[in-house]
C-alpha positions in Angstrom: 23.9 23.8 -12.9 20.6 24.8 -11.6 19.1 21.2 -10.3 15.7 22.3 -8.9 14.5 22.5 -12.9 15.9 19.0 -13.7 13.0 16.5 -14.4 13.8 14.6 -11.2 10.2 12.4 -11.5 10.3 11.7 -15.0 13.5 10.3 -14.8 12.4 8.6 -11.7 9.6 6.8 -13.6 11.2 6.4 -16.6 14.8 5.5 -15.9 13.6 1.6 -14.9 11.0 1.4 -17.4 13.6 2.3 -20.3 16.6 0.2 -18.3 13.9 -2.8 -18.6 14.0 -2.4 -22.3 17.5 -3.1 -22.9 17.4 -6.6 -20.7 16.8 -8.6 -24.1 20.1 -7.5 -25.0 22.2 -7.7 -22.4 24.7 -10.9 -22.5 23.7 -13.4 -20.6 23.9 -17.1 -20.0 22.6 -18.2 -16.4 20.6 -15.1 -15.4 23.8 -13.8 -12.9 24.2 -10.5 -15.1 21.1 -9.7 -15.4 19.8 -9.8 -11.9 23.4 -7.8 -11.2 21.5 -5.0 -13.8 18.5 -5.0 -12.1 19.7 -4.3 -8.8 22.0 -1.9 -9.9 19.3 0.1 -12.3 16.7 0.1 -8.8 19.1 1.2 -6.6 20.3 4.3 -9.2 16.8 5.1 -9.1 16.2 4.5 -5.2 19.0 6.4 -5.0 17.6 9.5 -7.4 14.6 9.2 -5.7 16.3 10.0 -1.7 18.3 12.4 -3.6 15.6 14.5 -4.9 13.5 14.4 -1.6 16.6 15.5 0.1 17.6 18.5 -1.7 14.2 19.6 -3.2 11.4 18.7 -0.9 10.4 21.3 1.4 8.6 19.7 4.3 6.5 23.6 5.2 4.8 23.4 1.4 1.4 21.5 1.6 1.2 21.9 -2.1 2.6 20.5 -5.1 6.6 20.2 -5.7 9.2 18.7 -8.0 6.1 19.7 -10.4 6.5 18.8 -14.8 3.7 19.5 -17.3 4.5 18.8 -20.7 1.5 19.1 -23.6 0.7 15.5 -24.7 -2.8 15.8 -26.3 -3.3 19.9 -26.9 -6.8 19.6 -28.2 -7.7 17.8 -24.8 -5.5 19.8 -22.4 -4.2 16.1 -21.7 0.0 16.6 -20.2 2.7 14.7 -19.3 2.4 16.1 -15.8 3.7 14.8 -13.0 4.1 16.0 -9.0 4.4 15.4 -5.1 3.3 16.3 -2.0 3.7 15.4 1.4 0.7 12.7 0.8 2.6 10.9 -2.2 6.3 11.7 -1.5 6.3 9.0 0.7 4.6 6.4 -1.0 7.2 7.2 -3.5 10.2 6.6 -1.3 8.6 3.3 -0.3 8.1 2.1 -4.0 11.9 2.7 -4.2 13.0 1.1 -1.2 10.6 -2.0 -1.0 11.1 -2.6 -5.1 14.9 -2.5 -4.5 14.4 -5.0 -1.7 12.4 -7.3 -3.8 14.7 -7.3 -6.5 17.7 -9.0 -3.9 15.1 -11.3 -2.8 14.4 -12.9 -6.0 18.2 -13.4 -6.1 17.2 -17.4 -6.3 15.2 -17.4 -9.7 16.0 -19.1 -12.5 13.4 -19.4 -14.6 13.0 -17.0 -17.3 15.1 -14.7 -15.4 15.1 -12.0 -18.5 11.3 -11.5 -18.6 11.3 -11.6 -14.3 13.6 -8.8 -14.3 11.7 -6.8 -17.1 8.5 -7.0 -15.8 10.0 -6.4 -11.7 11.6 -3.3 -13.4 8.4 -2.1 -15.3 6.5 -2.4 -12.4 8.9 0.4 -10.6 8.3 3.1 -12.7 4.3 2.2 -13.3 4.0 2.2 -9.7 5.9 5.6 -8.8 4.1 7.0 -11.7 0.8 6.3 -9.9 2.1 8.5 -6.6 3.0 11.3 -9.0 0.8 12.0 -11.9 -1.2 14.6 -11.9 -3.5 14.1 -14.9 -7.0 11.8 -14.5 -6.4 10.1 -17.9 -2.6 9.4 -17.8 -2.9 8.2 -13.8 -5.5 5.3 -15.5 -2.7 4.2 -17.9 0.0 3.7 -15.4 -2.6 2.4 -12.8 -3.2 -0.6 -15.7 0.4 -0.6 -16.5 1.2 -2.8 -13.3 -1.8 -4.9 -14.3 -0.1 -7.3 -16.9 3.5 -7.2 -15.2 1.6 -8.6 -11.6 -0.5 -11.2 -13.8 2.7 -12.4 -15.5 4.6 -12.7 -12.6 1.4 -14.9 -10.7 1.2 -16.8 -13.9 4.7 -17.9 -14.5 6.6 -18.4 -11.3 3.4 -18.9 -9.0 2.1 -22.2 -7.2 0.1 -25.0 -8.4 -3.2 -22.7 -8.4 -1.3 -19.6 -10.6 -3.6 -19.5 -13.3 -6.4 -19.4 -11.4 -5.1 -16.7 -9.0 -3.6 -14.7 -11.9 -6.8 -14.5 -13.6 -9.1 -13.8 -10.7 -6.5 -10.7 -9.8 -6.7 -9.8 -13.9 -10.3 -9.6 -13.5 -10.9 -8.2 -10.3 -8.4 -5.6 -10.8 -9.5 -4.2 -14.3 -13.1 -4.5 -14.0 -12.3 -2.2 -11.4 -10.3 -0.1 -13.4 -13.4 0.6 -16.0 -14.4 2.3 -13.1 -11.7 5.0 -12.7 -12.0 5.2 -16.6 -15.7 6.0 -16.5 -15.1 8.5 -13.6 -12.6 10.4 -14.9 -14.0 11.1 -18.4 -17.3 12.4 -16.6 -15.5 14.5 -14.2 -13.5 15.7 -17.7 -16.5 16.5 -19.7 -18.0 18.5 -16.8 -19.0 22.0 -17.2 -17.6 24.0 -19.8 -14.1 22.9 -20.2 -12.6 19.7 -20.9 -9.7 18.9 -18.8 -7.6 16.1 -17.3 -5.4 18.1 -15.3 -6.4 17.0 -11.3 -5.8 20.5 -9.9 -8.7 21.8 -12.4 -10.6 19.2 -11.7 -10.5 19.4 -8.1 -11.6 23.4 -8.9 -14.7 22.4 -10.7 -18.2 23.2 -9.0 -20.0 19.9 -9.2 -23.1 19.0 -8.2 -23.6 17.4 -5.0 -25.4 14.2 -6.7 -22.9 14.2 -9.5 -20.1 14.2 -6.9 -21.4 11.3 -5.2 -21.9 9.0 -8.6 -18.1 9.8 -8.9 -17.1 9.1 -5.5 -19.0 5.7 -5.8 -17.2 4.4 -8.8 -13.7 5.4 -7.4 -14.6 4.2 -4.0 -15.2 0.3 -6.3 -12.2 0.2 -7.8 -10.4 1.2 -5.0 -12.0 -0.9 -2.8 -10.7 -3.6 -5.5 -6.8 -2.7 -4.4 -6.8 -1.9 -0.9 -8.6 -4.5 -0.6 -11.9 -3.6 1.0 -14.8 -6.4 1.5 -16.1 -8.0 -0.3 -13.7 -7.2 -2.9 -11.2 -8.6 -1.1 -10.8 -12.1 -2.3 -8.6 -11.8 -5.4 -5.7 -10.8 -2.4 -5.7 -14.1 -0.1 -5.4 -16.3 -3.8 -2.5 -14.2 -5.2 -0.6 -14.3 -1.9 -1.4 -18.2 -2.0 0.4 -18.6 -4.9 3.3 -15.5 -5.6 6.9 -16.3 -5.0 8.4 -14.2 -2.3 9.4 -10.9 -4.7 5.9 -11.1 -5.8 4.8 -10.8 -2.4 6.7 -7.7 -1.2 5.4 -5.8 -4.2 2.0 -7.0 -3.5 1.8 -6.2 0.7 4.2 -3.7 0.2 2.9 -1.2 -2.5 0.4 -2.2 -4.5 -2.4 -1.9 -1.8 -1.2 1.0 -1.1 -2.1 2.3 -4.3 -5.8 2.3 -3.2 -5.6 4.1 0.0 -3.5 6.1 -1.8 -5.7 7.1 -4.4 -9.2 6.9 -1.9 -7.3 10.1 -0.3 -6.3 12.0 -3.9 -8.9 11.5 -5.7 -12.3 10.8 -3.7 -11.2 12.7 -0.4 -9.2 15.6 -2.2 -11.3 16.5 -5.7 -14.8 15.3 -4.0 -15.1 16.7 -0.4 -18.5 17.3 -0.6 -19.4 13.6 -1.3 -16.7 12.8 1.2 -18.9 14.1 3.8 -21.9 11.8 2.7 -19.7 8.6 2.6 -17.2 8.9 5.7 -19.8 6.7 7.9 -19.9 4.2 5.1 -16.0 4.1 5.1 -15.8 3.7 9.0 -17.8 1.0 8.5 -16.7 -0.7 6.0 -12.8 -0.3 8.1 -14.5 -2.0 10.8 -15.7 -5.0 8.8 -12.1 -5.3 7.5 -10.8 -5.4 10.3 -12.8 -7.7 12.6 -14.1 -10.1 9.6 -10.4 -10.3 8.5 -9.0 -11.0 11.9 -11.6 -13.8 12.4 -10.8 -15.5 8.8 -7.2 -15.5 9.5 -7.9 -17.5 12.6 -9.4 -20.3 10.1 -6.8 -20.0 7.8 -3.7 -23.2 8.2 -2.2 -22.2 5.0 0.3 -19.8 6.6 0.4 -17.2 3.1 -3.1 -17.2 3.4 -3.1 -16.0 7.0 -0.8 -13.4 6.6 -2.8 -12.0 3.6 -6.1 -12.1 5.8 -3.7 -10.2 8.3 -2.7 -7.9 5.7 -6.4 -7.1 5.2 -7.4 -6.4 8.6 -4.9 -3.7 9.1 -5.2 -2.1 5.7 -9.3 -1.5 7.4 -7.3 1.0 10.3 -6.5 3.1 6.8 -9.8 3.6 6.0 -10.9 4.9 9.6 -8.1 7.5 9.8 -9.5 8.6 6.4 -13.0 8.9 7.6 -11.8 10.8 10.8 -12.1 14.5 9.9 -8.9 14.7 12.0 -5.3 15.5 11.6 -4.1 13.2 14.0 -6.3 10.6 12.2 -5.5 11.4 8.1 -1.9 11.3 9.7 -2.4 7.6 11.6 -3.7 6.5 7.8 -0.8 7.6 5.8 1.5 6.8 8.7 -0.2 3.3 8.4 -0.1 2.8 4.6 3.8 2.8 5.3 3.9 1.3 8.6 2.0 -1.8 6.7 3.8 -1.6 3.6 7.2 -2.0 5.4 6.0 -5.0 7.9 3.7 -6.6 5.5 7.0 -7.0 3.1 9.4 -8.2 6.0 6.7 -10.9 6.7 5.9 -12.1 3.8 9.5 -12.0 2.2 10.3 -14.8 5.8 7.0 -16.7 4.3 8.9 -17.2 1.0 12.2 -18.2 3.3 10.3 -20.7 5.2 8.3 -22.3 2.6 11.9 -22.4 0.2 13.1 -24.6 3.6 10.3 -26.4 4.6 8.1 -27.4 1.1 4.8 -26.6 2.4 2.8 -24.0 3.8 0.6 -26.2 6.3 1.0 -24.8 9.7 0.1 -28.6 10.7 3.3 -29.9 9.2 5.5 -27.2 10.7 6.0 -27.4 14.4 9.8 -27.1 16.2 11.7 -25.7 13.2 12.8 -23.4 15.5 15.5 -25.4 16.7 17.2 -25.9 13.3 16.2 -22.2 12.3 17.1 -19.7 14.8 18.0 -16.6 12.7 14.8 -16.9 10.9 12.9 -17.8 14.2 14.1 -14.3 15.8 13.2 -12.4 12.7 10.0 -13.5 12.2 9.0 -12.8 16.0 10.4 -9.9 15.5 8.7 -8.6 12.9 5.3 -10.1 14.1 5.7 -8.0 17.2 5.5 -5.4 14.4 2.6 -6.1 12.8 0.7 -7.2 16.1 1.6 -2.8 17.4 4.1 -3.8 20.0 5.3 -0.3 21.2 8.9 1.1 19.7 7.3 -0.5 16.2 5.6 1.8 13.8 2.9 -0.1 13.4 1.8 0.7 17.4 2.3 4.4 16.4 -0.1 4.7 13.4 -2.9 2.1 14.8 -2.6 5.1 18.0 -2.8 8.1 15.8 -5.9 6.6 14.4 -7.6 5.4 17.5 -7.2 9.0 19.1 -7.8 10.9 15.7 -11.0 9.2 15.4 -11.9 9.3 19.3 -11.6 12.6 19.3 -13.5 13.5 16.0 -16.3 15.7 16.4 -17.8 14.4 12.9 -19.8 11.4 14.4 -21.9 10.8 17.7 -20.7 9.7 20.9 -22.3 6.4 20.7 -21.1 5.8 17.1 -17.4 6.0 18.0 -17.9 4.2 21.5 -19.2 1.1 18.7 -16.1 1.9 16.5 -13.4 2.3 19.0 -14.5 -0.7 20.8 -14.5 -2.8 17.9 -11.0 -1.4 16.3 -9.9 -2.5 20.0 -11.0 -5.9 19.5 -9.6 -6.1 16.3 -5.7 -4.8 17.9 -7.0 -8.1 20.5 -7.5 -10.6 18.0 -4.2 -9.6 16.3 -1.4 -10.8 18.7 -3.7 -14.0 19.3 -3.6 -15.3 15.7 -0.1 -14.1 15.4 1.7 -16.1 18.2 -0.9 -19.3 17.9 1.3 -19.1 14.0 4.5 -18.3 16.0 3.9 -21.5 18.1 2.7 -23.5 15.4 5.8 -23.0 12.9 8.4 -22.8 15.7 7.5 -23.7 19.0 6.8 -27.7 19.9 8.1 -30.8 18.9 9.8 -31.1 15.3 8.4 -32.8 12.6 10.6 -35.4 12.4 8.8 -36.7 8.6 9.4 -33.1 7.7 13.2 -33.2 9.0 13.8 -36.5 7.1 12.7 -35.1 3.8 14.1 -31.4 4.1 17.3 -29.9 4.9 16.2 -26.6 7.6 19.0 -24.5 6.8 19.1 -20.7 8.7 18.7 -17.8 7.1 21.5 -16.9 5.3 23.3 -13.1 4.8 21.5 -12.2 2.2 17.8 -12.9 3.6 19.3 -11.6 7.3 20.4 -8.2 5.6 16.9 -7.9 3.6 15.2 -8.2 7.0 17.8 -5.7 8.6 16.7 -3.4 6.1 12.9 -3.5 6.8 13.4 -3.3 10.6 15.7 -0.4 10.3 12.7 2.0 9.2 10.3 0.1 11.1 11.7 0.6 14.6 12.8 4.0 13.6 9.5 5.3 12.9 8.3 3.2 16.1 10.0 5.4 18.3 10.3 8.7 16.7 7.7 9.0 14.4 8.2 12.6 12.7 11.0 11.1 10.7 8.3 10.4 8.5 5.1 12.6 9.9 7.2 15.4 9.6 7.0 14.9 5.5 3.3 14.7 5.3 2.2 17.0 8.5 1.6 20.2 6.3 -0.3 18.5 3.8 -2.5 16.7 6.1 -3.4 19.1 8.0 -4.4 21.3 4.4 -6.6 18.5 3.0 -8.1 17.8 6.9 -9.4 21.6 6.9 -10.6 21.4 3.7 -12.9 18.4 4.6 -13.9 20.0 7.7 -14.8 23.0 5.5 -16.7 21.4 2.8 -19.2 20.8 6.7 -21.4 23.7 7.5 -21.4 22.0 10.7 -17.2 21.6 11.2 -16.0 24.4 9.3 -16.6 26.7 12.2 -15.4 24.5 14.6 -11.3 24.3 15.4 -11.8 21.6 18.4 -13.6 18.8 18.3 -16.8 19.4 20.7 -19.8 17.9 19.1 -21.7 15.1 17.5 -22.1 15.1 14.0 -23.1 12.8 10.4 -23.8 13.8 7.2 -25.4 17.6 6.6 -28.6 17.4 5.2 -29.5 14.2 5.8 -30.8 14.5 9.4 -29.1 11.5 10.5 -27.8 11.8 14.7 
């Protein structure tokens, strides 16, 4: 049997989408066998998924593999099609391995356990399909297929304030949406031929002012999911108020989806623009990352505080993006993953603390340390992580950006001297707001009014494994990072020379040497 022509993604995508289905049906009386299903049905598809990047990815194509095209809408040119490169493939692996992950830690629900499993299975496949698709229109449909599932599960098992952080997300995320919508019909409708397909449309010639109304309305709604400011408040509300499961989906893929997308869609198919609004993107990074850091100081709800945190790092993305370098593009996919992984681990020992403690109030903490020592040790642990302590992945991708974007010859000296220096007091603030939390929950004298009203039981095998998971990849990337760079390298390094060729002023140059902002404008 020939497997390199079996539909490995579709079945990906739709393997838990059609498993979700038949949860309705499945007998079931306290919710045991149906969370059994569910972890079963994502790890055959985690499992399909490592299977297919083992024996059909090759790591020297920068191009398109594991590709499906199958005719939908003839008249329209609109397919079923569906494929990954070095850029995506990880992001699907992720999806996989952080979905699995959030499916064991929701082992405590009991409400409505049949609809939490089908909308935590749904999710799966919408969210691989939006690291594979290849068409504009179909990409919209699974990018607002995670849309209700995510509201649902804010809605239903969130806090006290779920409504009101369900609907802010419902709103923020598909006004933002209209806006990949509107994009993609005009870039369809260009020219002569009508097309969905994103390899066409990345051929098209468009004009430069036309490429930059489309770069603008992608670069809103993706702003919307990364989160970029100031359309970054819907994130710190739905943290506030999503169970733990809820959470790792949230930190762990579904910003992704945005940096993912601000590389495929607005670096990839609009270079040209690209050029125009890299400044604006470096920028915008920096205020992410400094304006977050600050706000998470303020912040004593410790969900909130992690979210701001989440925020601030997700603005190192954006720089690596912005770079015009290798080594940069690299630190930002590297970083998408780095994040996704850490930003999981803590907010999955958020969800363990508050299920101990009953609040969130870093003023009402203090000590639990001494009752709590297993989850004490993992949540240092993985704070090191997210704070870029070396032999952590998160110290290699915030490096690969800082010396991509140092070393960029698309901007002035003085500009990056300004940038640089204000990434680095951004990596500054970090540990600082990280160990005063450390301190707060842990360190101290205990509570005793929180003592005498709640049992502080340690982490038990279950929440200790989850956590052994996260770290695994985490401190394995930390200290040899091609086990993952190695899967993106060639594709990088494609999209980063077509950037630098879309440059009059780059294209001719293979080392960075010289100052440089966007051509025609004049600007030094």
């Amino acid at each position: 049997m020939n497997l390199s022509n079996f539909p490995w993604l579709s079945t990906i995508i739709l393997f838990p989408i059609v498993a979700s289905l038949l949860i309705p049906i499945i007998p079931d009386k306290d919710g045991k066998t149906i969370r059994w299903y569910a972890l079963i049905i994502g790890l055959i598809d985690f499992a399909l998924i490592v299977y297919a990047f083992g024996s059909q990815y090759d790591f020297a194509n920068p191009n398109l593999q594991l590709v499906e095209s199958y005719p939908w809408v003839p008249p329209l040119d609109l397919n079923w099609s569906v494929g990954v490169d070095g850029i995506s493939m990880p992001l699907v692996i992720l999806t996989g391995f952080i979905t699995t992950l959030a499916i064991l830690a929701a082992w405590p629900v009991t409400l409505k356990p049949r609809l939490f499993y089908f909308l935590i299975l749904a999710m799966y496949g919408g969210q691989i399909a939006v690291f594979a698709v290849q068409d504009m229109l179909l990409f919209f449909l699974v990018w607002e297929l995670e849309l209700i599932p995510v509201y649902l599960l804010l809605a239903i098992w969130g806090g006290k304030k779920r409504q009101y952080a369900a609907t802010k997300f419902i709103l923020y995320t598909a006004g933002g949406s209209l806006f990949i919508l509107i994009a993609a019909l005009t870039m369809a409708f260009y020219g002569d031929t009508v097309t969905f397909d994103m390899q066409a449309l990345g051929l098209k010639d468009y004009a430069l002012n036309f490429q930059l109304f489309i770069y603008a309305g992608f670069l809103i709604a993706y702003a919307v999911k990364l989160p970029i400011f100031p359309l970054h408040t819907w994130l710190p509300d739905a943290h506030g108020e999503a169970t733990a499961p809820v959470h790792m989906l949230l930190a762990g893929i579904l910003l992704k989806m945005g940096g993912y997308a601000l590389i495929r869609m607005n670096a990839q198919m609009l270079p040209d623009a690209h050029a125009y609004f890299a400044p604006v993107l470096v920028i915008l990074g920096v205020v992410n990352i400094i304006y977050a850091a600050l706000t998470s100081f303020a912040q004593r709800n410790l969900k909130r505080k992690i979210a701001y945190s989440s925020i601030s790092h997700m603005g190192f993305v954006l720089i690596g993006i912005a770079s015009f370098t290798d080594l940069g593009l690299s630190g930002a996919v590297l970083q998408m993953v780095s994040h996704g992984l850490i930003g999981a681990s803590l907010f999955f020992l958020v969800g363990a603390t508050y299920d101990r403690t009953h609040t969130l109030m870093l003023d009402e903490m203090g000590g639990v340390g001494q009752k709590m020592q297993k989850i004490f040790a993992m949540f240092t642990t993985c704070s090191m992580a997210s704070l870029a302590l070396p032999g952590m992945s998160g110290f290699v991708a915030e490096l690969m950006i800082f010396v991509g974007f140092s070393n960029s010859d698309a901007y002035s000296p003085t500009f990056k001297v300004i940038v640089v220096f204000l990434m680095a007091v951004g990596v500054i603030l970090t540990p600082i707001y990280l160990l005063s939390m450390l301190r707060e929950i842990f360190y101290g004298q205990e509570n005793q009014e929180l003592i005498s009203h709640e049992a502080l039981i340690d982490a038990e095998p279950r929440e200790v494994f989850i956590i052994a998971c996260l770290l695994v990849p985490i401190i394995g990337i930390g200290f040899y990072p091609k086990l993952l760079t190695q899967v993106y390298d060639a594709t990088t390094i494609q999209l980063t020379q077509r950037l630098r060729d879309s440059v009059p002023t780059l294209a001719q140059k293979s080392i960075p040497t010289v100052s440089y902002t966007a051509p025609e404008l004049g600007v030094r």
